[in-house]
C-alpha positions, 0 to 999 in steps of 0.5 A, spaced: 481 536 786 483 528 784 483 524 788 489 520 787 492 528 787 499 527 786 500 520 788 504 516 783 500 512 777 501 505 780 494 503 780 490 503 775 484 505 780 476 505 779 473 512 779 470 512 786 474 513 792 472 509 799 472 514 805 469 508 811 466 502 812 463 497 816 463 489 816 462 487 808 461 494 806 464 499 803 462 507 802 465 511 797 465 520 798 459 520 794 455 516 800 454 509 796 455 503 800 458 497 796 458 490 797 466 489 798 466 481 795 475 482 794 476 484 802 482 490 800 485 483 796 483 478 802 487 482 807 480 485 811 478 477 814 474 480 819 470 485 815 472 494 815 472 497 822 471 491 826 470 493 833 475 488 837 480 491 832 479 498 833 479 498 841 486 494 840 489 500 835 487 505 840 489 502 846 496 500 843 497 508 840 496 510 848 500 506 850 506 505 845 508 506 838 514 504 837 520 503 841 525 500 835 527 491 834 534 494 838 530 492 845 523 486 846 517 490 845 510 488 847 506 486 845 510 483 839 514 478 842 506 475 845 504 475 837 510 471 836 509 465 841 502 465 838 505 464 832 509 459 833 504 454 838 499 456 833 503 453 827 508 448 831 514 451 828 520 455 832 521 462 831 518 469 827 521 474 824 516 480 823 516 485 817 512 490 814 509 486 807 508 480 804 515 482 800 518 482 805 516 477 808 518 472 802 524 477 802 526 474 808 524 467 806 529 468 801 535 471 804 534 465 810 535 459 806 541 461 802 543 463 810 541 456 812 546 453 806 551 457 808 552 456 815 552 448 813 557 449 808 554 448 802 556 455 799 553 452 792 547 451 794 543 458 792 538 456 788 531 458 789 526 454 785 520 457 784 513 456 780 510 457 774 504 462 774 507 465 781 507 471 784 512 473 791 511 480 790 515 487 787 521 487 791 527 485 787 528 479 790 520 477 790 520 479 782 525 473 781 522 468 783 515 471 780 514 467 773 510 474 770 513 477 764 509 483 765 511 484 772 518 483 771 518 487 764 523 494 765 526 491 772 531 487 768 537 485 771 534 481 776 538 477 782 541 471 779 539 464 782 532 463 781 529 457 776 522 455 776 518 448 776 511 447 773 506 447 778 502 441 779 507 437 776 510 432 782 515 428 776 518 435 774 519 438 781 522 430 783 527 432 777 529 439 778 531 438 786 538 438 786 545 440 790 545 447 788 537 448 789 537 452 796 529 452 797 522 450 794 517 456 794 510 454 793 503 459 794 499 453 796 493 457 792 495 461 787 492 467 787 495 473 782 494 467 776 488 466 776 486 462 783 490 455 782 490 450 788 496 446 788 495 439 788 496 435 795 500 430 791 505 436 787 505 439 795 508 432 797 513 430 792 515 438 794 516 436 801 519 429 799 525 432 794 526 438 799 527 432 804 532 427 800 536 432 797 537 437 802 532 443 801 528 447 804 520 448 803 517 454 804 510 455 803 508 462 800 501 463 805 500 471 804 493 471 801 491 464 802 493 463 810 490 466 816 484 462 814 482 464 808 481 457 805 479 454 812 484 453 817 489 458 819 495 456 816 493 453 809 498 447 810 494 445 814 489 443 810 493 441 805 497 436 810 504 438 808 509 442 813 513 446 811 520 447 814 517 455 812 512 460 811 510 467 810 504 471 811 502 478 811 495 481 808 490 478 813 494 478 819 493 484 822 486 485 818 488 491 814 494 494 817 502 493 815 505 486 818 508 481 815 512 474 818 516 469 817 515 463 821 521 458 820 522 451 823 527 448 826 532 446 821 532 453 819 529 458 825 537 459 827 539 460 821 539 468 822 545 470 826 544 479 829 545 483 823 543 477 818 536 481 816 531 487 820 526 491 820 525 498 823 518 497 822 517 490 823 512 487 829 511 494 831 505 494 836 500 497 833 499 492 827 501 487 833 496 488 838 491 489 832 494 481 829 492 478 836 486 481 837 485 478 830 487 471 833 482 472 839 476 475 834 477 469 830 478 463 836 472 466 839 467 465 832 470 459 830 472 462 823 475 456 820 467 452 821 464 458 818 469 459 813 468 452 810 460 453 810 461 459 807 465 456 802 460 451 801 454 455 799 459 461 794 462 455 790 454 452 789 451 458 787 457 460 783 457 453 779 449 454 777 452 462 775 457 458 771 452 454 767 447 459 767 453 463 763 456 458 759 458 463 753 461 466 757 464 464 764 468 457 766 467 453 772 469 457 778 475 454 782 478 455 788 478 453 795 475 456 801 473 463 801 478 464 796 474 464 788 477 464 781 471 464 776 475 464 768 471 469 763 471 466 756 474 469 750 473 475 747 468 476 754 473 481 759 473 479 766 475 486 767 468 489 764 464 484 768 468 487 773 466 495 771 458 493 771 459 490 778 461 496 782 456 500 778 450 495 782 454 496 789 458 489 788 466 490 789 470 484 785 477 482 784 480 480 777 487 475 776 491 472 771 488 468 765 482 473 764 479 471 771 474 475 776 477 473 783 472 473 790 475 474 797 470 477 801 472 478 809 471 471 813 465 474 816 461 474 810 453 471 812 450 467 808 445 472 805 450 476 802 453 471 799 446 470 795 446 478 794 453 478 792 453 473 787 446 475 785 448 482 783 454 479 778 449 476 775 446 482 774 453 484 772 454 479 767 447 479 763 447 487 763 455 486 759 454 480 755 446 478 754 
């Protein structure tokens, strides 16, 4: 029997099913281990089947599942305030995805103009080379032919600013422009950092013109480039974020955390989730923030940072026919594969040795491996793509 059985053709999937795991390995039905260098696309930070987060899943489905947002639940109001302390910003809005999430964000800014009286203040202004997810709204502010193809019409009110060009964003900020949303790593396209000046004239043209700032931090937050929130590192406040992926470190939860120009903007019956903040994945978010406390992860990931971008700078000139300089931040690693050379058959070969990588936009391999990945694996990961690329393109 198939194992995508009757599953719907979503995904184009690899031909080996994954039945456990244990830190940063995976094992398929057959029984052979992988060395997991894509973390479930960065949302496994803390490794599979860690035990902090297993005893907090247990605990919390003996003793709550679900209770509906009609009443304050535990422990997702705890989750809350410690988003909140932990970011400095004032209210949370809990949801299911990182869609969601961004659909949220979304919904809140044109509310917040709105509320304001500025009734003509809808736009949304995204990025090129942007990715908010699959959902309608999401999809309008994703700068991807591919992923909008078929989907047509979209909702009206999105435009796009290039990335990384402070002068065109200063241009396109105006009095019809509700928010600017920015990823401040792109990821989907290929592992992009935002430049802190681009990030900073976002921030300033937000301010003189009356927009609001989000800051799109699904895949590079909860620490995956070194502090738990990715403005931090980039030293730009948003006046909102969101974040999903690794917050719960596998399982469905997303947030939206907004500021104080925007936290009251949602009135009851504005926006919900029947799932949103459900315990499970809640207790599982706060045993996250307590593992991750109690390992200093935002040290451990800036060394390991260190050591990947080293050995995948001497992989790069070692393979200069066929791969570019490797880009990125923290544990978050775009390498760009040359033309005609396919980054999905290094890829392929990868598995084939026991190593799990990503692909992204642009023809790119992309590496996020869980935040606990030691040093020795860092070697062997990069190690086996060696062999990965030499046995694919000489």
């Amino acid at each position: 029997m198939s194992a995508r059985g009757p599953l719907m053709n979503t995904y184009n999937r690899a031909p080996i099913t994954i039945v456990s795991g244990h830190g940063c390995t995976l094992v398929d039905s057959e029984g052979r281990q992988y060395l997991d260098f894509i973390a479930g696309i960065a949302v496994c930070a803390l490794g599979h089947a860690h035990p902090a987060i297993a005893q907090a899943v247990e605990d919390q489905a003996r003793r709550l599942v679900h209770a509906s947002n009609l009443y304050a639940q535990e422990p997702s109001g705890t989750l809350a305030h410690e988003l909140v302390r932990r970011s400095g910003m004032n209210a949370a809005f809990f949801c299911n995805s990182g869609s969601e999430a961004n659909e949220a964000a979304i919904k809140l800014a044109r509310k917040w103009a709105f509320r304001r009286n500025e009734p003509r203040r809808t736009t949304i202004l995204a990025c090129t080379g942007s990715f908010h997810g699959r959902t309608l709204g999401a999809l309008a502010a994703t700068d991807n032919a591919r992923y909008r193809e078929g989907f047509a019409p979209l909702p009206a009110g999105f435009a796009f600013v290039r990335f990384n060009d402070a002068a065109d964003v200063h241009r396109k900020v105006d009095d019809r422009v509700a928010a600017v949303l920015v990823e401040p790593v792109q990821g989907e396209s290929g592992v992009h950092p935002a430049e802190a000046e681009f990030l900073r004239a976002a921030r300033a043209a937000c301010d003189e013109r009356g927009a609001l700032l989000i800051f799109d931090e699904i895949q590079c937050g909860m620490g995956r480039i070194g502090p738990l929130f990715a403005f931090q590192r980039f030293g730009v406040r948003p006046d909102v974020l969101t974040m999903a992926k690794a917050l719960a470190n596998g399982l469905p939860i997303g947030v939206m955390l907004a500021g104080d120009r925007a936290a009251g903007a949602f009135e009851p019956g504005d926006h919900g989730s029947t799932f949103g903040g459900s315990p499970v994945p809640a207790a599982a978010a706060l045993a996250h923030l307590r593992v991750r406390d109690e390992l200093d992860l935002e040290t451990r990931v800036l060394e390991r940072s260190s050591l990947l971008f080293e050995k995948l700078r001497d992989l790069a000139a070692r393979h200069a026919s066929v791969l570019g300089a490797p880009r990125g931040i923290g544990l978050l690693a775009g390498i760009p594969v040359n033309d005609p050379c396919d980054a999905k058959a290094i890829q392929a070969a990868a598995r084939e040795r026991g190593l799990l990588l990503g692909t992204a936009g642009g023809n790119t391999l992309r590496i996020a491996p869980p935040l606990i990945v030691s040093e020795e694996e860092v070697a062997r990961g990069v190690a086996l793509l060696d062999e990965a690329i030499s046995a694919t393109f000489g």
